[in-house]
SEPA-862555 format. One record per residue: x, y, z of N, C-alpha, C in turn; chain; residue in one letter. Coordinates in nm, 3 decimals. Atoms other than C-alpha are relative to their C-alpha. Layout:
! SEPA-862555
PT    n_px    n_py    n_pz   ca_px   ca_py   ca_pz    c_px    c_py    c_pz unit code
PT       X       Y       Z       X       Y       Z       X       Y       Z    A    A
...
This chain:
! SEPA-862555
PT    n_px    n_py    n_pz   ca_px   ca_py   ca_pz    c_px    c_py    c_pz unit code
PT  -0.046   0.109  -0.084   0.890  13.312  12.231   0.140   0.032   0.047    A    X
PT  -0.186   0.010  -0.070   1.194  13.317  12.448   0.082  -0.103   0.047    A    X
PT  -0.034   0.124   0.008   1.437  13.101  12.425   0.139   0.024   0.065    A    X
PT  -0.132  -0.014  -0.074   1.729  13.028  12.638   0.087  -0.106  -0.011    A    X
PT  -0.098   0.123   0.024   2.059  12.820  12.571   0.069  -0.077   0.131    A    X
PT  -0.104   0.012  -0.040   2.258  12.671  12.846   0.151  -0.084  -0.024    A    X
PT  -0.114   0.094  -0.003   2.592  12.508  12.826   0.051   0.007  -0.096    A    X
PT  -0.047   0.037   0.150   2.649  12.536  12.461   0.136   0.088  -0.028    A    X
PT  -0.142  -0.016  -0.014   2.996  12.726  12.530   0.079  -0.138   0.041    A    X
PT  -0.121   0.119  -0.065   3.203  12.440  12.645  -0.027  -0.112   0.060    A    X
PT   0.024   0.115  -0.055   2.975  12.109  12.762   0.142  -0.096  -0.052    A    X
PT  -0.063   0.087   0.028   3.235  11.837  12.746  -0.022  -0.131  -0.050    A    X
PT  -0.012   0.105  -0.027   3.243  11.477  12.727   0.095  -0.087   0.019    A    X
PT  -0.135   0.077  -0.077   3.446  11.189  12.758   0.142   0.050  -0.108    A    X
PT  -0.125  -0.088   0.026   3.803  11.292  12.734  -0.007   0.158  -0.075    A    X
PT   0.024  -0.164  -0.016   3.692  11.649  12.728  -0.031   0.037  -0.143    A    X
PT   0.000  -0.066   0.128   3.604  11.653  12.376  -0.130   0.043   0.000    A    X
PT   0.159  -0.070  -0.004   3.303  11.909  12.285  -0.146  -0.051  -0.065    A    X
PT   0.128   0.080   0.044   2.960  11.825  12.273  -0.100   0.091  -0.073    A    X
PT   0.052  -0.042   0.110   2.796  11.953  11.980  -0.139   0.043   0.042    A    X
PT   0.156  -0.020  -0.099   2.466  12.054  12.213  -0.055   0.061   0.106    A    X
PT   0.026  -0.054  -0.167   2.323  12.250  12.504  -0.013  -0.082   0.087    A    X
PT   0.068   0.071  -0.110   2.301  12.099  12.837  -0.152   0.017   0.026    A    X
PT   0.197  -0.011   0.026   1.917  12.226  12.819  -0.002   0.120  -0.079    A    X
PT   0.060  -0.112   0.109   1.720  12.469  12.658  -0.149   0.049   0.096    A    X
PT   0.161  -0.023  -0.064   1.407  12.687  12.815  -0.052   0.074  -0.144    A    X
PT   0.086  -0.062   0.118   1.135  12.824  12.603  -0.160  -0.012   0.030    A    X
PT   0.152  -0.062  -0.050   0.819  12.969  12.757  -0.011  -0.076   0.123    A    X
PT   0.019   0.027  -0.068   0.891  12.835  13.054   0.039  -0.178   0.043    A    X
PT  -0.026   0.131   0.024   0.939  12.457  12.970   0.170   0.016  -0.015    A    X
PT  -0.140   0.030  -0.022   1.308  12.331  13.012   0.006  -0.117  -0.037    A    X
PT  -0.018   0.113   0.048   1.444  12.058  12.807   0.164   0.006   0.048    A    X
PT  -0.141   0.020  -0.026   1.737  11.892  12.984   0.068  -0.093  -0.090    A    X
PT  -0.037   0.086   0.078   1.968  11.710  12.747   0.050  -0.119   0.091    A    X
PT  -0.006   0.093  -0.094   2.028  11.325  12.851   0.152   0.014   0.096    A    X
PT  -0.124  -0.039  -0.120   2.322  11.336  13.174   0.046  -0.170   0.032    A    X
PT  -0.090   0.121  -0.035   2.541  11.057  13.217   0.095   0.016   0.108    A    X
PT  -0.128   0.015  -0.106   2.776  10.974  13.532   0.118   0.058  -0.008    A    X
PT  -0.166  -0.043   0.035   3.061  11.172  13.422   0.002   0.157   0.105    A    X
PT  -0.065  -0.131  -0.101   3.276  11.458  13.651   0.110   0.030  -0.063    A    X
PT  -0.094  -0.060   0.051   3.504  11.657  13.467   0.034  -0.098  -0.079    A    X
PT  -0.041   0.068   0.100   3.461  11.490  13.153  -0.019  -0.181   0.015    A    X
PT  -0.051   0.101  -0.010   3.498  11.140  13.273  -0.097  -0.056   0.081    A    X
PT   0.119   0.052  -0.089   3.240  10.873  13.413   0.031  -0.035   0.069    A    X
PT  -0.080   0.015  -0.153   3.280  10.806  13.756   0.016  -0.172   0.031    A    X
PT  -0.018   0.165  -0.032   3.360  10.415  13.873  -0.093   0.007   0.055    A    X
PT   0.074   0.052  -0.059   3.137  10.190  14.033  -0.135  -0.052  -0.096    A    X
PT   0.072   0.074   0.071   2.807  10.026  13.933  -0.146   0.121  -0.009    A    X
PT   0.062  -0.028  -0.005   2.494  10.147  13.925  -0.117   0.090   0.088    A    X
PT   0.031  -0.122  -0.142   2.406  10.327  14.241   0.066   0.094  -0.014    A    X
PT  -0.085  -0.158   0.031   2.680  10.594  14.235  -0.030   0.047  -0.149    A    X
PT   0.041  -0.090   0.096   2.612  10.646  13.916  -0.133   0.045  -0.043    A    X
PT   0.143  -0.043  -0.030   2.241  10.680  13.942  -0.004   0.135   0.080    A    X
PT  -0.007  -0.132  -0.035   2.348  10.927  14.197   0.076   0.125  -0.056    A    X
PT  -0.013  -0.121   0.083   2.525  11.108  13.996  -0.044   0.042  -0.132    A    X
PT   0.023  -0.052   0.176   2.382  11.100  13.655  -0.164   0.122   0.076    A    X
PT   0.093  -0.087  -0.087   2.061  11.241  13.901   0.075   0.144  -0.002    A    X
PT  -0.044  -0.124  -0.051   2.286  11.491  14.043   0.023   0.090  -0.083    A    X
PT  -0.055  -0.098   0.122   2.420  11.656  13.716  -0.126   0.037  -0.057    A    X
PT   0.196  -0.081   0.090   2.002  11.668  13.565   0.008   0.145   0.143    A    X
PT   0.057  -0.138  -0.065   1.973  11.871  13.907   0.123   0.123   0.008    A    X
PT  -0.069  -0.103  -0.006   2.257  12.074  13.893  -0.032   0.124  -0.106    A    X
PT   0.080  -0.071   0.101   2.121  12.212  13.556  -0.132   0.079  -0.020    A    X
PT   0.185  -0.076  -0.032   1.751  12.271  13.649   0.065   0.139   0.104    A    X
PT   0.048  -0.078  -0.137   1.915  12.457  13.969   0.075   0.173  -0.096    A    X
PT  -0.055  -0.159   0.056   2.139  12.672  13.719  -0.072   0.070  -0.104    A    X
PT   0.129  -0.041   0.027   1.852  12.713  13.517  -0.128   0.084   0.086    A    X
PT   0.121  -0.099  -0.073   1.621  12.849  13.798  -0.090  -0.123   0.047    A    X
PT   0.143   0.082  -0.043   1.385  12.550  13.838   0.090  -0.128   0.105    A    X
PT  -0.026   0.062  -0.097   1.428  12.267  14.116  -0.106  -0.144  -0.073    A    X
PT   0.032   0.127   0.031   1.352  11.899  14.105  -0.184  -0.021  -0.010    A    X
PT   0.149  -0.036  -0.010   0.968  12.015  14.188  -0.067   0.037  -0.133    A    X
PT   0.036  -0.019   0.111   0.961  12.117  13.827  -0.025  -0.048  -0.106    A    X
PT  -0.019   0.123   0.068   0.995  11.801  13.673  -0.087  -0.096  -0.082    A    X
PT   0.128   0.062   0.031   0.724  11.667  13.470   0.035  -0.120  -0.069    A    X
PT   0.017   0.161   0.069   0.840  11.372  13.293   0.168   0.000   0.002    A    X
PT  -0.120   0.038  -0.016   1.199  11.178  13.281   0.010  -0.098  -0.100    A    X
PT  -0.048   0.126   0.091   1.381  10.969  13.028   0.129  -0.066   0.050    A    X
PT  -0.066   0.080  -0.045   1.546  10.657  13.141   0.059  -0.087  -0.080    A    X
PT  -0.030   0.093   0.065   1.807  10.471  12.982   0.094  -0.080   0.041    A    X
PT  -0.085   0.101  -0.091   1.955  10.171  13.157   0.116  -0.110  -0.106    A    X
PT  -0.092   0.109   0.065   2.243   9.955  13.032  -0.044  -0.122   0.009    A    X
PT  -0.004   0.178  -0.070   2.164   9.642  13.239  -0.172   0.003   0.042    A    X
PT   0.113  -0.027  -0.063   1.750   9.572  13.302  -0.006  -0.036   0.157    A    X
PT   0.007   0.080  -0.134   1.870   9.372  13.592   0.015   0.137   0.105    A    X
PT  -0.022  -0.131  -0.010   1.970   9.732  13.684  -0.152   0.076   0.058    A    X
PT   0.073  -0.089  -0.032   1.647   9.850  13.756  -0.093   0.025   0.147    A    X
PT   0.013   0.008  -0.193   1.525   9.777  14.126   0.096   0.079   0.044    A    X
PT  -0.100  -0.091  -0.058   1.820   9.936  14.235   0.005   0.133  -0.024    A    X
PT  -0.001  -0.172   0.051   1.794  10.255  13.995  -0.145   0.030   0.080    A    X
PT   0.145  -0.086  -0.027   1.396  10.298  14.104   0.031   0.023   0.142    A    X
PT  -0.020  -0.053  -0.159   1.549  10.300  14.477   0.093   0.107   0.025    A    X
PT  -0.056  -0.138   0.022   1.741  10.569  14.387  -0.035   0.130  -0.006    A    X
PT   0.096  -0.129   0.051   1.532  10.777  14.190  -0.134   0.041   0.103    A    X
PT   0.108  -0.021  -0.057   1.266  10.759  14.432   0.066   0.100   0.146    A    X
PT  -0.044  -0.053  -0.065   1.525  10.902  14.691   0.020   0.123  -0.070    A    X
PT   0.016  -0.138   0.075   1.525  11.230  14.483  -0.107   0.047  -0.022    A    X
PT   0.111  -0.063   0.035   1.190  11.251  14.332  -0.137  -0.022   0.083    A    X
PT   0.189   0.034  -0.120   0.928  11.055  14.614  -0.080   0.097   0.036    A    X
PT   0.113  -0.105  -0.074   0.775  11.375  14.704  -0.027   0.066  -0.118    A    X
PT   0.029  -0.033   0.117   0.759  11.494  14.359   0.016  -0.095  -0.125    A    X
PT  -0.034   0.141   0.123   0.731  11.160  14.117  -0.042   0.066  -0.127    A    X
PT   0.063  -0.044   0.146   0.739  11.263  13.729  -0.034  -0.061  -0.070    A    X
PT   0.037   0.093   0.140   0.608  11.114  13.453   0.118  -0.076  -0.048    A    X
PT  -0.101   0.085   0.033   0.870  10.834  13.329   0.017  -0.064  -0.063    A    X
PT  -0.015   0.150   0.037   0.978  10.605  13.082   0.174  -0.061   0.025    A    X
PT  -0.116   0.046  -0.095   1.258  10.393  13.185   0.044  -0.134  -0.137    A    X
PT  -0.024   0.142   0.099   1.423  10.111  12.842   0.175  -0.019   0.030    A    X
PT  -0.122   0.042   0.067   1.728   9.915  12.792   0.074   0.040  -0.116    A    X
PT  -0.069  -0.120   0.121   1.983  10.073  12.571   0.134  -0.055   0.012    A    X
PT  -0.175  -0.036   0.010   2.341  10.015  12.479   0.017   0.142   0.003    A    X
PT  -0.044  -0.156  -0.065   2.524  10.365  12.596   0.107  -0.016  -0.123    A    X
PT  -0.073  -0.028   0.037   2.714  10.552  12.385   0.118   0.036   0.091    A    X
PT  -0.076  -0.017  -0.138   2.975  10.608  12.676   0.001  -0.113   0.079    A    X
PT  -0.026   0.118  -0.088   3.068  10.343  12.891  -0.050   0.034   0.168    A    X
PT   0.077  -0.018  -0.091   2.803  10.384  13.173  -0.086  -0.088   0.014    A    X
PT   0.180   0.073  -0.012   2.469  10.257  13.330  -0.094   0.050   0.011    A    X
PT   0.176  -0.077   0.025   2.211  10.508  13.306   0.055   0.161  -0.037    A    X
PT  -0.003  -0.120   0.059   2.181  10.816  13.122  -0.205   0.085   0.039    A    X
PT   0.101  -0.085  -0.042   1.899  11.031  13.235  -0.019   0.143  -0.087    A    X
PT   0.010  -0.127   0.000   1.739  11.335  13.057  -0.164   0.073   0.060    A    X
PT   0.145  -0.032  -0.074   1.411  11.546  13.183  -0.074   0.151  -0.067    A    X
PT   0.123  -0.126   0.072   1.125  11.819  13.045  -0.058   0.067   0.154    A    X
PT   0.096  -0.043  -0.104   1.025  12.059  13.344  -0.046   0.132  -0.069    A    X
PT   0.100  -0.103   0.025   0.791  12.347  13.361   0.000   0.046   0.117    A    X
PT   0.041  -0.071  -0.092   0.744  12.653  13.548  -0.055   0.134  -0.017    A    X
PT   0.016  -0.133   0.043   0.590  12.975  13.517   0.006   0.127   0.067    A    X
């Protein structure tokens, strides 16, 4: 089996302290992204729930893309919302990313370790 690390030199978090974890992992093809929260250089970005939908999105795909695989690869997604009232707004989000490729999903309410509103992680496949 072959197994590949990414990120596990220097992922951050808030106030730049290190995160004990890869940003994903491949292994025969399958890619486990670890969950991605709203944060840019360490730090979660302002605003509510839209910008950060777009970016907790943007950081899962920045990973698949430095990984090799694309949002097309995506077979299932884990959703974890702060607020449920939160979630009409996130599925009009997510659907602006994934509508032409919808993955498998579960989507719960969660207190965040981080002071955010959605943490996103994802399982793709490619061979």
């Amino acid at each position: 089996m072959d197994i590949k690390r990414y990120g596990v030199e220097g992922g951050t978090g808030s106030g730049g302290s290190h995160m004990p974890f890869s940003r994903a992992v491949s292994a025969d093809g399958w890619l486990y992204v670890s969950g991605q929260v709203p944060m840019v250089d360490g730090e979660v970005i302002d605003g509510g729930i839209v910008p950060q939908t777009h970016q907790a999105i943007r950081n899962v795909l920045a990973i698949l893309t430095e990984a090799g695989y694309g949002p097309e690869h995506i077979v299932r997604c884990g959703v974890w919302l702060d607020d449920a009232r939160d979630f009409a707004s996130f599925n009009k989000i997510f659907k602006e990313y994934f509508g032409a490729n919808p993955p498998a999903r579960a989507c719960v309410q969660s207190s965040m370790v981080v002071d955010c509103k959605v943490e996103i992680d994802c399982i793709a496949f490619k061979r």
